[in-house]
C-alpha positions in Angstrom: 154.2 108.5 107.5 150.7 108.2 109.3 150.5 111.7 109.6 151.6 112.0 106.1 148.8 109.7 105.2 145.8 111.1 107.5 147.2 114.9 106.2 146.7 113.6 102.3 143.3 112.3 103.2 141.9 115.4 104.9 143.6 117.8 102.1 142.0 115.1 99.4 138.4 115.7 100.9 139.2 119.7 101.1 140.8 120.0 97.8 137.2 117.9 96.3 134.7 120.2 98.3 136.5 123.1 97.0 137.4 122.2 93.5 134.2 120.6 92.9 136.6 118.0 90.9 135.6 114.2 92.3 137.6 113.8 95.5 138.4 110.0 94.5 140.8 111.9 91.6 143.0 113.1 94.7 142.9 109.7 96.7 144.6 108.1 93.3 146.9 110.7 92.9 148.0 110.3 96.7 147.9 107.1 97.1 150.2 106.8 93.9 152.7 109.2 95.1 152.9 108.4 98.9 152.7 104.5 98.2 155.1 103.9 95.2 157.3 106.3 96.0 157.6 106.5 99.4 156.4 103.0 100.8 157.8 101.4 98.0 155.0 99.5 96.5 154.9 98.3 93.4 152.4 100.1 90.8 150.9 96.6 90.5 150.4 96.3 93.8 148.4 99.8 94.1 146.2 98.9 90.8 145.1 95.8 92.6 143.5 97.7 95.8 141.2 99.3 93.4 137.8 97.9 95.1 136.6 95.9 91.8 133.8 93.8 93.8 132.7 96.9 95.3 132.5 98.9 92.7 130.5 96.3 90.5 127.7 95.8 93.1 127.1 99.1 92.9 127.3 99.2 88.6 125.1 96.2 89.0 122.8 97.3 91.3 122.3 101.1 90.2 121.7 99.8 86.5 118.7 97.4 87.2 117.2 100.5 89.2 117.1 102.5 87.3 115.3 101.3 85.0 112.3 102.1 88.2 113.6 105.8 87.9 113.3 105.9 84.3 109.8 104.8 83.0 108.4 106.0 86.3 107.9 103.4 88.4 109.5 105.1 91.5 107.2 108.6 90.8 104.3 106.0 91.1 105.0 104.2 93.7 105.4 107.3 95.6 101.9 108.6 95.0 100.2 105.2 95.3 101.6 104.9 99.2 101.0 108.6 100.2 97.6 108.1 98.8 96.8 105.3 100.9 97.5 107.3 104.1 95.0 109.3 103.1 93.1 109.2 106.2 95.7 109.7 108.8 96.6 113.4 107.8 98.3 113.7 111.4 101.0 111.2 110.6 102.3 113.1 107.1 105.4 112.7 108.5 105.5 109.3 109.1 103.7 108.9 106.1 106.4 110.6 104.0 109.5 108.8 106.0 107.5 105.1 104.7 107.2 106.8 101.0 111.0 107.1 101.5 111.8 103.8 103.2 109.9 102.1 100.9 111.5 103.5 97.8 114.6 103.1 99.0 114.7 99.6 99.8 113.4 98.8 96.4 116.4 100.2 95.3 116.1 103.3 94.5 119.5 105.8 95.2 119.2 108.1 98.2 119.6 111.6 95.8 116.8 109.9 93.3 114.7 109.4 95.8 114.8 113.2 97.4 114.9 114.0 94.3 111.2 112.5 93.4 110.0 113.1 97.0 111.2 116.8 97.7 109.1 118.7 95.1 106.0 116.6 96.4 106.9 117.1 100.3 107.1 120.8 99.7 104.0 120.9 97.9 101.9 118.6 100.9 103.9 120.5 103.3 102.5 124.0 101.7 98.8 122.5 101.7 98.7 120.6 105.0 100.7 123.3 106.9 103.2 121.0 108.1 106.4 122.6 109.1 108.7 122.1 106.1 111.4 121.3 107.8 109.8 118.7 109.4 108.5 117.0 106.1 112.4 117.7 105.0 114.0 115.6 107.7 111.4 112.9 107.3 112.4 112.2 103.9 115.8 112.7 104.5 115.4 109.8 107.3 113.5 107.7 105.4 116.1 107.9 102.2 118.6 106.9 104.3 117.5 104.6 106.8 116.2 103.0 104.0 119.2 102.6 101.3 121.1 101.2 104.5 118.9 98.1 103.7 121.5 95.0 102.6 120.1 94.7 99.3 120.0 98.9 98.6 121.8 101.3 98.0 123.9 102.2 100.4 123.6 98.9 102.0 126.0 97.4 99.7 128.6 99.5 99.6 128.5 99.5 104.0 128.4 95.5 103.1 131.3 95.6 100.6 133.6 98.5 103.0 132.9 95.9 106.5 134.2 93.0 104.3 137.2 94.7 103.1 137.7 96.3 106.6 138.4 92.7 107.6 140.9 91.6 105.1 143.5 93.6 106.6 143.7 91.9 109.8 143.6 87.9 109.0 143.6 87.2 112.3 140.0 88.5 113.7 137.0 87.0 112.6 135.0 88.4 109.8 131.2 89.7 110.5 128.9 88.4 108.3 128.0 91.8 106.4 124.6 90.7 105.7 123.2 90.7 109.5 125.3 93.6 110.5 124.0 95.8 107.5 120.2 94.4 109.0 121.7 95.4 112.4 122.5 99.0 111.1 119.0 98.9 108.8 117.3 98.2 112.5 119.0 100.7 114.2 118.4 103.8 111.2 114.9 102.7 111.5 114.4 103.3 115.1 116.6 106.3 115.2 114.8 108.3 112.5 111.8 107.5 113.9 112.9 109.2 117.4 113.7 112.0 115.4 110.9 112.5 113.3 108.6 112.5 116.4 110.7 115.0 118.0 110.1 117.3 115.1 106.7 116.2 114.5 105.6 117.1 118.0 108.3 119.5 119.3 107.6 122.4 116.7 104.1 124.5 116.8 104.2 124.9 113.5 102.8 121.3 112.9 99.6 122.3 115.5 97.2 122.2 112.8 98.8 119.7 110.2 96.5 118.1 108.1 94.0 120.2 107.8 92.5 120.8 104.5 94.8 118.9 102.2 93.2 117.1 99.4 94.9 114.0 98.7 94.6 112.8 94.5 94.0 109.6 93.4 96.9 108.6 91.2 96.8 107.0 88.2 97.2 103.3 87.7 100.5 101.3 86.8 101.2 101.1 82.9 101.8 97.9 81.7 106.1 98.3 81.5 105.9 99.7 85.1 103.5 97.1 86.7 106.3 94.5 85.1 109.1 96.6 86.3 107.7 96.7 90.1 107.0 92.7 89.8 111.0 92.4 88.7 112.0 94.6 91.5 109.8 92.4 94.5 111.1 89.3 92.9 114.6 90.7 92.7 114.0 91.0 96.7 112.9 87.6 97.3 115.6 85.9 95.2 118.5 88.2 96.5 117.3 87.6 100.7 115.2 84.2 100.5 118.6 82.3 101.0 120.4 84.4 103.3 117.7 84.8 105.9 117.2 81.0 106.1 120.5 81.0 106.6 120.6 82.9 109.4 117.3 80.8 110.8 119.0 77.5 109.6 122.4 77.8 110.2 123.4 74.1 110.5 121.9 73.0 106.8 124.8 73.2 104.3 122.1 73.1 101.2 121.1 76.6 102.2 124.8 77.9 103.4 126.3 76.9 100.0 123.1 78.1 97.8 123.7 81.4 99.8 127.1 81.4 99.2 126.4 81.5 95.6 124.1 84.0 95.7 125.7 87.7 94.8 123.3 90.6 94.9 125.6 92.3 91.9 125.3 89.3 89.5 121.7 88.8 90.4 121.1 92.5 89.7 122.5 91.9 86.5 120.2 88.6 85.1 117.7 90.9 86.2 119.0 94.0 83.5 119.5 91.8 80.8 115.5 90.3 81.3 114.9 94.0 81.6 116.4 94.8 78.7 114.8 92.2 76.7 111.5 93.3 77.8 112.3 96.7 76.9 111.4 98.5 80.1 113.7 101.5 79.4 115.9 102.4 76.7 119.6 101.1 77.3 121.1 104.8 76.7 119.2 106.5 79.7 119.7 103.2 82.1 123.5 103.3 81.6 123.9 107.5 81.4 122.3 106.9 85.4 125.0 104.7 86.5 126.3 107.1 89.7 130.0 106.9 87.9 130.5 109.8 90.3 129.9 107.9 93.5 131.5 104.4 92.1 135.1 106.7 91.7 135.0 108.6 95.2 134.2 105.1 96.8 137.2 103.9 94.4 139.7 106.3 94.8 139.0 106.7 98.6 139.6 102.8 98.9 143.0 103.3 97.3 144.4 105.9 100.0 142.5 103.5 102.3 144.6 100.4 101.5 148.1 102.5 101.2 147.4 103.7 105.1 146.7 100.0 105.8 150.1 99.1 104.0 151.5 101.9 105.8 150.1 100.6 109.5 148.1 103.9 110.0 145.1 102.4 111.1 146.2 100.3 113.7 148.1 103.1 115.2 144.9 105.5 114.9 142.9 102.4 116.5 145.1 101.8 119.3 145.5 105.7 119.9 141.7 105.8 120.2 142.0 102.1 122.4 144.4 104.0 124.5 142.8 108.0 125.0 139.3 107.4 124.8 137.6 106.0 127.3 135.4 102.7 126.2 132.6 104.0 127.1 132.8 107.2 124.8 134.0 105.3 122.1 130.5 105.0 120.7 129.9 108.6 120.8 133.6 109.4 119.7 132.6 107.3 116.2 129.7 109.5 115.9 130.6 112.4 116.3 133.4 112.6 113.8 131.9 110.5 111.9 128.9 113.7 111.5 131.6 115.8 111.5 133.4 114.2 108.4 129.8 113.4 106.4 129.1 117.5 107.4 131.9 118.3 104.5 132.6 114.8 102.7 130.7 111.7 101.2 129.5 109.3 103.9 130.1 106.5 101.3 133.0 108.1 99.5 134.9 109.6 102.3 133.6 108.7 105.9 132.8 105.0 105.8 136.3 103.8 103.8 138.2 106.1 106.7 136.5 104.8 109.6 135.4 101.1 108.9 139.0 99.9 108.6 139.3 101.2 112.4 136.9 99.2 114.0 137.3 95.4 113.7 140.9 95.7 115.8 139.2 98.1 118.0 136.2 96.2 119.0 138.8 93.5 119.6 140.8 95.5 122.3 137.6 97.1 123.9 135.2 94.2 124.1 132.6 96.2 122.5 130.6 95.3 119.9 132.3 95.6 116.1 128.2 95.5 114.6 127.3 98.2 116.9 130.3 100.8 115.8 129.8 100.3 112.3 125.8 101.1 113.3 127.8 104.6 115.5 129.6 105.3 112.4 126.7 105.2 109.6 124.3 106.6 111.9 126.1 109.6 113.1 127.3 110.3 108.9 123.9 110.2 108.2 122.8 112.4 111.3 124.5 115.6 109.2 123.2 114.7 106.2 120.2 117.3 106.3 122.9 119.6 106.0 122.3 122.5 103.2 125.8 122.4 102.2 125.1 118.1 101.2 123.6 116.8 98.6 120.6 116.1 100.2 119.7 119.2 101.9 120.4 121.1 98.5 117.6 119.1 96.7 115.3 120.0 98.8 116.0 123.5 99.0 116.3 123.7 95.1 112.8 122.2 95.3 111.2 125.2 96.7 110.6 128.0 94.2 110.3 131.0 97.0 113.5 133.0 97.6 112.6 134.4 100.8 111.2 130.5 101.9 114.3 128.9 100.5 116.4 131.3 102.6 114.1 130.5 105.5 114.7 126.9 105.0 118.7 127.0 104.7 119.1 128.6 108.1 116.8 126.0 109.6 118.2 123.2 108.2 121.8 124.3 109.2 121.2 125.7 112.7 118.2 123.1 114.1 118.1 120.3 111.9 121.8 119.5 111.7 122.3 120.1 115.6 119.3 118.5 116.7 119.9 115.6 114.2 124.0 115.2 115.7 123.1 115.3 119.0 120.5 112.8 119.1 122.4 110.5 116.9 125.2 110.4 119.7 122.5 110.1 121.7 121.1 107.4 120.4 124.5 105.3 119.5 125.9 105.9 123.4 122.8 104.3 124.5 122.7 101.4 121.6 126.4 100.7 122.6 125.7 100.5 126.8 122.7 98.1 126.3 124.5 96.1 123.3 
């Protein structure tokens, strides 16, 4: 039956990467027939593993944001801070993996902000005669490392799939998903900026970077975006004030129930409906933005998830990996598979709800830390997320008008920035995992 179940998984993410057709669509229809019918669950039973907590933070979340994306708050924001790095033309990249960072943690969804920033990195890349692909992996770095932020994008799903990965073992002690998602936001900050210095100074091609690009003055807020920015900060504030004193105070029971109470998905939502009423962006085009795409991979996956878990599938894949890998390669064994998987599949949809649900017990029976293999596994899915064949590396290449460039670029990106980026992501996480 495990081998049943790991067989439907893999042939759910090749049936969606060759359809095209959502690969959370196949993860229903599997997990309907291989857990009513042959586990013996009751269709009630199923229905309730959809991830409904999950998949409101992210309605929630995504729908105050965009708003940003909308009236143009994000496109600002990203001139304002490359403008005021005017005089450090050297450090473009860094430069751009801040713009990125930045953006992100506001908020903003890891395709919207490539999707802003690509166009414009080209461009600077074209006038400064920085190396493309080394503008391309430092927004790709900085849209990630950022989104893993607790309060972003990506950082609540990663919080929502460590608390679920916990429910199905009562007995071992939950994480709290806020300081291991500022765990894994500490770690994809340090690692991208390895990695952007290896490609800032390990290429000739960025010899003579900055030299001779003019840097425009961009125009000032409008009144709706100016408000829209001051919702986002305060957002911020509200959503971390209360957790982070909890983690300096953890003795005061004032602050541990206040934080208790506080849910970044219903605070996201006070903030829409203020939005809303201060008519920041038209209600059509804020809802039409909603990822619904995303919310049902991260859905449907979840449900072929919890059917393996009924079906004891990952604890017999996490003591396998307890018993035939050593401990010490257990870091790198996370990510590299983990790169693998993300190299083909959604890190969110696919990668994360496989993988998560394996680490609590094994962390248990290794003695290594459970914070620092959810850090191996995001880490090393994000390390082949430059890849042309992602959604990433496709908006940037579909940001460059040149044929010929384009071409160029795709090679690059698959054969040096996806190996480069793998290798020193394991790397990175072996080392991590020896020191921690």
């Amino acid at each position: 039956m495990s081998i049943l179940i790991i067989a439907a998984i893999a042939l759910a993410v090749v049936l969606g990467y060759k359809t095209k057709i959502n690969t959370g669509f196949f993860c229903i229809a599997f997990a309907y027939i291989i857990g009513c019918f042959m586990l013996g669950m009751k269709t009630k039973e199923l229905i309730a593993e959809w991830p409904t907590s999950t998949m409101f933070v992210i309605l929630a979340v995504s729908l105050f944001y965009n708003f940003a994306a909308v009236n143009g708050t994000l496109e600002k924001m990203s001139s304002s801070l490359l403008y005021a790095c005017r005089r450090f033309p050297g450090m473009l990249p860094y430069a751009l993996f801040l713009v990125a960072v930045v953006l992100s943690v506001m908020g903003a969804a890891y395709f919207t902000v490539l999707a802003f920033l690509a166009p414009i990195t080209m461009a600077i890349c074209e006038e400064s005669k920085m190396d493309k692909l080394t503008g391309a992996v430092a927004i790709n770095c900085g849209a990630l490392a950022g989104g893993n932020f607790p309060t972003a994008a990506l950082g609540v799903v990663f919080r929502g799939l460590i608390d679920t990965a916990y429910e199905a073992d009562p007995s071992l002690t939950p994480l709290d998903s806020f300081s291991t998602e500022m765990t894994i936001f500490g770690f994809a900050i340090v690692f991208s900026l390895i990695l952007i210095t290896i490609f800032r100074f390990g290429f000739k091609e960025n010899r003579n970077i900055g030299k001779g690009i003019t840097f425009r003055k961009p125009e000032p807020f409008e009144p709706k975006q100016r408000t829209t920015l001051n919702l986002m900060i305060l957002m911020m504030v509200v959503v971390l004030v209360f957790p982070v004193l909890k983690m300096i105070l953890p003795s005061n029971e004032l602050i541990a129930s206040i934080s208790g109470k506080i849910d970044v998905g219903l605070v996201a939502m006070i903030f829409t409906v203020i939005a809303l009423l201060l008519d920041l962006a038209p209600q059509k085009e804020i809802i039409a933005k909603v990822p619904w795409n995303t919310i049902l991979m991260i859905a449907g996956a979840g449900m072929l998830i919890a059917v393996a878990v009924e079906a004891g599938t990952i604890e017999q894949l996490s003591a396998w990996i307890g018993d035939n890998v050593p401990v010490f390669l257990v870091p790198i064994a996370f990510s590299i598979v983990a790169a693998f998987m993300s190299f083909f599949s959604s890190t969110t949809g696919v990668v994360t709800p496989a993988l998560f649900p394996l680490i609590p017990a094994l962390a248990a029976s290794t003695g290594l830390s459970p914070a620092v293999l959810f850090a191996c596994t995001v880490l090393g899915a994000q390390s082949s997320a430059i890849s042309p064949f992602s959604s990433g590396g496709s908006l940037i290449l579909g940001s460059y008008g040149n044929d010929e460039e384009r071409n160029k670029l795709f090679n690059r990106l698959l054969f040096v920035a996806v190996p480069i980026s793998v290798c020193v992501s394991a790397v990175y996480n072996f080392a991590v995992a020896m020191i921690l």
